[in-house]
N, C-alpha and C positions, 0 to 999 in steps of 0.2 A: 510395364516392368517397374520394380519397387526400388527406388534407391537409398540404400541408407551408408553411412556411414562404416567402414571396416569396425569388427570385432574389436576390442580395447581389453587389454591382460590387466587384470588387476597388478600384477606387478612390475606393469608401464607409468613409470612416474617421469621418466626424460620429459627435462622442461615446464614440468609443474612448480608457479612460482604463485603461493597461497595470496601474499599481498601485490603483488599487479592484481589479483584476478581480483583482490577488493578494490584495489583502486578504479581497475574498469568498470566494476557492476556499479562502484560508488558513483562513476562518472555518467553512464548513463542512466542510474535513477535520479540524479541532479536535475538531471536533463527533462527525463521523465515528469517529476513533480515540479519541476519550473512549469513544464506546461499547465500540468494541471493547475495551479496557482491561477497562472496568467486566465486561461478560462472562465471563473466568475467574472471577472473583470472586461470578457467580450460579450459573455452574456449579458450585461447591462451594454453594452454597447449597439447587442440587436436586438435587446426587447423592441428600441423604439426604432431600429433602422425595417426590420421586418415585421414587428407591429402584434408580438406575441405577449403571451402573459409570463407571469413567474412559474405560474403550475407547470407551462409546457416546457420551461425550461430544466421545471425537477423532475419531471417524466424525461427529459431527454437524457439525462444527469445518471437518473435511475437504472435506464434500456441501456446506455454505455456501459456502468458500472454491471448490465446484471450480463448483461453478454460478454464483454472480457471475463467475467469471472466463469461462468458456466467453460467456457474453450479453454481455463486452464487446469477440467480436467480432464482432458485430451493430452496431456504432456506426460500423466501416469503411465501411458501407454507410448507417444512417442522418442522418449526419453533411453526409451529399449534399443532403438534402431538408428537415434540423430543423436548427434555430440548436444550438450547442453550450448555449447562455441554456437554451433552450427546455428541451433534456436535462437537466440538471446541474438545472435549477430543477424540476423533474416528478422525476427521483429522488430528490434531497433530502426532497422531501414525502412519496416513498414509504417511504425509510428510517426518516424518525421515524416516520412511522405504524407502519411493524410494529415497532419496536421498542419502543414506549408496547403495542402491542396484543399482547405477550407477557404479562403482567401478567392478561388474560385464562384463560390458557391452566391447564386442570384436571388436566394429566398433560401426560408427554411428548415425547408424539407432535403435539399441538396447538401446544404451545411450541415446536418443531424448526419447526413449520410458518410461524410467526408470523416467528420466526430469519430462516428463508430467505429469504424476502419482505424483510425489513430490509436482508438482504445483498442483493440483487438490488436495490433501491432505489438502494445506496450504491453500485454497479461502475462507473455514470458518472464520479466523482469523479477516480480516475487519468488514466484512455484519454483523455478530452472535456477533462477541465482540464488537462492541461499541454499537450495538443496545442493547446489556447485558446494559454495561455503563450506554447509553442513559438511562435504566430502572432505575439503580442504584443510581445513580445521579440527585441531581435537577439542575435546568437550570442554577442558578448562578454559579454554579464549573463544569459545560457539559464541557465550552474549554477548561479550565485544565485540567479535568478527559479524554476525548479525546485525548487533546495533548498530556501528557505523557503516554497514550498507543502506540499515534507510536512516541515518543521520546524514549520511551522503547525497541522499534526495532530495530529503528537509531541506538543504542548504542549497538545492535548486529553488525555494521556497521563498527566500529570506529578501531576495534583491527585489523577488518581482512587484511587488503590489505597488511600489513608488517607482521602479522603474516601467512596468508593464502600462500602469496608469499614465506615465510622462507619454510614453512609444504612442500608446494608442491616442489619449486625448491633445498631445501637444505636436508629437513630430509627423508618425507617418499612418497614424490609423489602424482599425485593428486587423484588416487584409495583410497588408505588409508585414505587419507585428506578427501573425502569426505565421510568415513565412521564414523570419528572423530565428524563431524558435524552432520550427522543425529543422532546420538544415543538421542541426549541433549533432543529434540525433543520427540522421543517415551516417556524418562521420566518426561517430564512437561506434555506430555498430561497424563499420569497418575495421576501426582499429581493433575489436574485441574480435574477429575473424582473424586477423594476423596476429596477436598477439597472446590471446587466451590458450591455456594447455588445459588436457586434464586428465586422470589417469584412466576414467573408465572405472574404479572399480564400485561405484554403487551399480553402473550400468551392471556388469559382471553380478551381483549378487542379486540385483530384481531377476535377468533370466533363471538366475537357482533357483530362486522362489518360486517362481512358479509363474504361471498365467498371471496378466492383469487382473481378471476377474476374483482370481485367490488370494491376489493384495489387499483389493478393496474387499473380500469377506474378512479377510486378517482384521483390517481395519478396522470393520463394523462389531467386530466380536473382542474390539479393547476400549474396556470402558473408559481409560485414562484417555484416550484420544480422542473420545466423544464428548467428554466433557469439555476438552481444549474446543472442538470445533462449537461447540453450544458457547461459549463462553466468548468466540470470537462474533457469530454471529450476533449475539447479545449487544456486544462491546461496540461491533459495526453502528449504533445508532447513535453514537456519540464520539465516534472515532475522527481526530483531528482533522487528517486530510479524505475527502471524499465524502463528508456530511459538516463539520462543521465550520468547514473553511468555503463551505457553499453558501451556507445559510446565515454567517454572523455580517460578511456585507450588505447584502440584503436585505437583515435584519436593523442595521443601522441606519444605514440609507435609507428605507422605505416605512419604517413603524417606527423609528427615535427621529428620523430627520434630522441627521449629522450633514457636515458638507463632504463634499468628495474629496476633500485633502485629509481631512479627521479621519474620513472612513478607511482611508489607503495608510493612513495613521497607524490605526490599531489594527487592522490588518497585519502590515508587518510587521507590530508587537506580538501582535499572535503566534507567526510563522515562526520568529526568530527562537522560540524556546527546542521548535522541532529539532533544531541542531545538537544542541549539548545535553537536551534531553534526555533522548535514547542512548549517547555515547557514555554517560552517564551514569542509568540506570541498568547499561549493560555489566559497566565496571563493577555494580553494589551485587545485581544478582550471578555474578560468576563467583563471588565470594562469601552472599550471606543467604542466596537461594533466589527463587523465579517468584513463588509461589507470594511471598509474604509481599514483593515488590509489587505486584499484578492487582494486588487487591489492596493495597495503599493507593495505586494510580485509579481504580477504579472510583474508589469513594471518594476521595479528592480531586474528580474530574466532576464527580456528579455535584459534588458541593459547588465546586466553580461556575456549572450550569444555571445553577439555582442562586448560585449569587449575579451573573448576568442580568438575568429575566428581571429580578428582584429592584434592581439597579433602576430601573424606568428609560428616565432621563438624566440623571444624576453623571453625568460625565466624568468625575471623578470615580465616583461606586463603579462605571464601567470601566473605565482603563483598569482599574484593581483587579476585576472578573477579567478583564482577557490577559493579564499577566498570570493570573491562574491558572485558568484555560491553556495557556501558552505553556505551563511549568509541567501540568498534568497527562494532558488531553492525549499528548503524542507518545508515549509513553508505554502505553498498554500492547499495542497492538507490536513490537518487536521482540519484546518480551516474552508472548504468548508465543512469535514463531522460533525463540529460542526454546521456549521450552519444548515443543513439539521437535523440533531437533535433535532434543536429550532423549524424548521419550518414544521416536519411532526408531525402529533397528533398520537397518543399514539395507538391507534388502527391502522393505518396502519404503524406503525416506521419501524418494519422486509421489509415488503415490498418494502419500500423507499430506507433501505438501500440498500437492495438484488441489486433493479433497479440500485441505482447510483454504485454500486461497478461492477454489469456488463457493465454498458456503461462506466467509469471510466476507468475500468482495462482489459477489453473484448472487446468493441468496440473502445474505447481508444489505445488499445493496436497494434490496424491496423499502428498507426503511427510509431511503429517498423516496421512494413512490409513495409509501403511508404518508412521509410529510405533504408531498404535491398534494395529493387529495386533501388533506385536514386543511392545506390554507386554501385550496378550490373552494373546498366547503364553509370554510369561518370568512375568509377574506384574508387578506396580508396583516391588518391591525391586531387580529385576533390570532390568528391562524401559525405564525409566525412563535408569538411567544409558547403556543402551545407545543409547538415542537420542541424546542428547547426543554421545556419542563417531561418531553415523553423520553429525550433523550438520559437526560437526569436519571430517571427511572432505566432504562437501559443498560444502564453502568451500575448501575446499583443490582440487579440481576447480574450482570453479569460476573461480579465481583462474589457474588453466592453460590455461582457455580463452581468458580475455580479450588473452593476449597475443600471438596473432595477427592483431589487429583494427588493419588499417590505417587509425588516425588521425588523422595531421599532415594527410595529402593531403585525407580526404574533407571535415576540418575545414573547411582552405580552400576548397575548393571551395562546400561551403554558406553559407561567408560571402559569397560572391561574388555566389552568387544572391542573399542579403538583399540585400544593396546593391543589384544588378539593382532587385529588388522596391521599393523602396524608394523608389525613383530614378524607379522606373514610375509610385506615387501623390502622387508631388511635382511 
C-alpha cells in the first residue's frame, strides 16, 4: 500500500514562513557542504591508511557524485505524492547517518559504500529545496533567496579545512571526525520535520499538468532550459565545490609540494569567497539580470584556472589564483539555478529542477571520472595540471552557451504568473 502524504490546496498557506524555511535549507546545506569540504581531507587521510591511489579516489568522487545526481530525478515524480518537509527531512537523517557510519568502515570498499549512501541521503537538498524557495519566493528576491541557500552551505565550507585538518591530524582522527560531522545533520533534518510548512501549491499545479512523463517532454521541447541544463553540465567541470575543492589540495600537496599547514592554508582562502560570493551575485543579478552575471563568472573563473596552473611554484602567483578561484569559481552554478527558477513555469518547477540537478551534478559529475582517468594515465605531476587546464576550457564553453538563452521575455512572463498565483491565494 502506497503512502503519501494528504492532498495540499493551493490556497493552504497556514504557517508558511518563507525565511525559516531558508534558514533551515541554509542550515542543513551548511551542514551538507561542511562535509563535503571535510572529505578531501580524509581521503588523504586513507590513501595511506588503505593503501589506495588518487585515481580511485576520483572514481569514488565520481560514482557518489554521479549516483546522487541520477536519484534526483526521481523527486520529478516523488514530489507529487510526499511533502518537499517530508523528503529534505528523511534525507537529511540519511546523510548523517552514512556519513557518522563511515568511521565503521575496515578497508575501502565498505567506506565507498557508507560514502555513497551519505551522498544519496544528501541529492534532496538542491532539486526539493529551492524548488521549496522557488515556491516560496517571488521572482524579484528568487536570486537572493537562492543565493543565500548555497551561500548557506559555503559557509559549511569556510571553518573546515583548519579545523577539519586540526580534528583529524591533531585531536581525534578522521573516524571520530566524521562521526562529529554527521550527527549535525540527523538533527537539522528533525528540526526541518517539525518546523518546515508549505503550501502545496507547485505540488497542485504539476498534478494539472499532467503525467510526469508530459513534464519532462515539456521540458525537452524548451529550448531555453536546454541550454541552462548544457551550460550547467559544461560549467560542472570547473564548478567550486565537487571538482575543484577536490582537486586543488591534491594539486598542492602532491605536484607543488606545499606543507599541510600552507595547503589547509589556501584551502580555506578558497572556500571563504563561497560565502559572500553567491549572496552577492544573487543581489547584482535580481537587479541587472542572470544572463550577463553567468557569463562574467564563467570567463573569470576560467582565467583564474589558467592563472593557477601557470603559477608553478611561485607561492605568491598561487595565493593570487586561489583568491580568484575563491572570487569566481562559486558563483556560477546559483545563479544558473536561479535563473532556471525564472524560466520554468510553476507546473513543471520539480521537474526542471530534478532534470538540471541530475545533469548538473550526475552527468556532470563524469568530469571527475575524465580527470581520474587523465592523471591514471599522465601520472599525478602531469596529469594534475592537465585537469585544471581542461577545466579552464569548461567554463569557457560553458559561458558560450548561456548566451542564447532568451531571458528578459521568459523572465516576465513568470513574473506574471506569480502575481496570477498570488492574487489566486488572496
Amino acid at each position: 500500500m502506497e503512502v503519501t502524504d494528504p492532498p495540499a490546496r493551493p490556497s493552504d498557506d497556514a504557517g508558511v514562513n518563507p525565511v525559516r524555511t531558508l534558514w533551515l535549507l541554509s542550515a542543513g546545506h551548511a551542514v551538507n557542504h561542511a562535509q563535503a569540504a571535510l572529505l578531501p581531507l580524509v581521503y588523504i587521510a586513507i590513501i595511506a591508511e588503505f593503501g589506495v591511489s588518487v585515481a580511485s579516489i576520483a572514481f569514488l568522487a565520481a560514482a557518489g557524485s554521479f549516483l546522487s545526481g541520477m536519484v534526483q530525478l526521481s523527486y520529478s515524480g516523488i514530489t507529487r505524492y510526499l511533502s518537499r518537509r517530508t523528503i529534505l527531512s528523511v534525507g537529511s537523517v540519511v546523510f548523517g547517518g552514512g556519513m557518522a557510519a563511515q568511521a565503521l568502515a575496515p578497508g575501502f570498499v565498505p567506506f565507498s559504500v557508507a560514502n555513497i549512501v551519505s551522498r544519496l541521503g544528501g541529492s534532496p537538498q538542491h532539486p526539493v529545496g529551492n524548488a521549496l524557495l522557488a515556491e516560496q519566493f517571488p521572482t524579484h528576491r528568487r536570486g537572493f533567496a537562492i543565493s543565500a541557500h548555497i551561500a548557506g552551505g559555503n559557509l559549511g565550507t569556510v571553518a573546515v579545512p583548519l579545523l577539519g585538518a586540526w580534528l583529524i591530524n591533531e585531536v581525534m582522527g578522521w573516524r571520530l571526525t566524521v562521526v562529529l560531522f554527521g550527527v549535525p545533520a540527523i538533527l537539522i533534518g528533525l528540526a526541518m520535520w517539525v518546523l518546515i510548512r508549505e503550501s502545496g501549491a507547485d505540488r497542485a499545479a504539476a498534478r494539472a499538468e499532467g503525467s510526469v512523463r508530459q513534464a519532462f517532454g515539456r521540458i525537452l521541447r524548451d529550448r531555453d532550459l536546454l541550454l541552462v541544463y548544457l551550460s550547467a553540465m559544461l560549467g560542472g567541470g570547473g564548478r567550486g565545490l565537487g571538482v575543484l575543492n577536490i582537486f586543488v589540495p591534491l594539486y598542492l600537496a602532491l605536484v607543488v609540494g606545499l606543507d599541510a599547514l600552507t595547503v589547509s592554508l589556501m584551502y580555506t582562502v578558497l572556500v571563504i569567497g563561497s560565502v559572500p560570493g553567491p549572496i552577492i551575485a544573487g543581489w547584482l543579478s535580481d537587479r541587472y539580470g542572470r544572463r550577463p552575471l553567468i557569463v562574467v563568472a564563467y570567463l573569470a573563473g576560467a582565467a583564474s584556472l589558467a592563472a593557477f596552473v601557470l603559477a608553478g611554484s611561485n607561492v605568491a602567483a598561487l595565493w593570487l589564483a586561489i583568491v580568484l578561484m575563491s572570487i569566481f569559481n562559486f558563483v556560477e552554478s546559483p545563479q544558473l539555478q536561479a535563473l532556471l527558477a525564472d524560466l520554468a513555469p510553476r507546473g513543471i518547477r520539480d521537474a526542471s529542477f530534478s532534470v538540471y540537478f541530475t545533469l548538473a551534478f550526475g552527468v556532470g559529475s563524469l568530469w571527475t571520472a575524465v580527470y581520474g582517468a587523465v592523471i591514471d594515465r599522465f601520472g599525478e605531476a602531469q596529469g594534475l595540471p592537465i585537469t585544471f587546464w581542461l577545466m579552464a576550457a569548461a567554463f569557457v564553453a560553458a559561458a558560450i552557451t548561456v548566451l542564447p538563452i532568451r531571458v528578459e521575455e521568459r523572465i516576465a512572463g513568470q513574473r506574471a504568473d506569480d502575481e496570477a498565483a498570488a492574487a489566486e491565494r488572496t
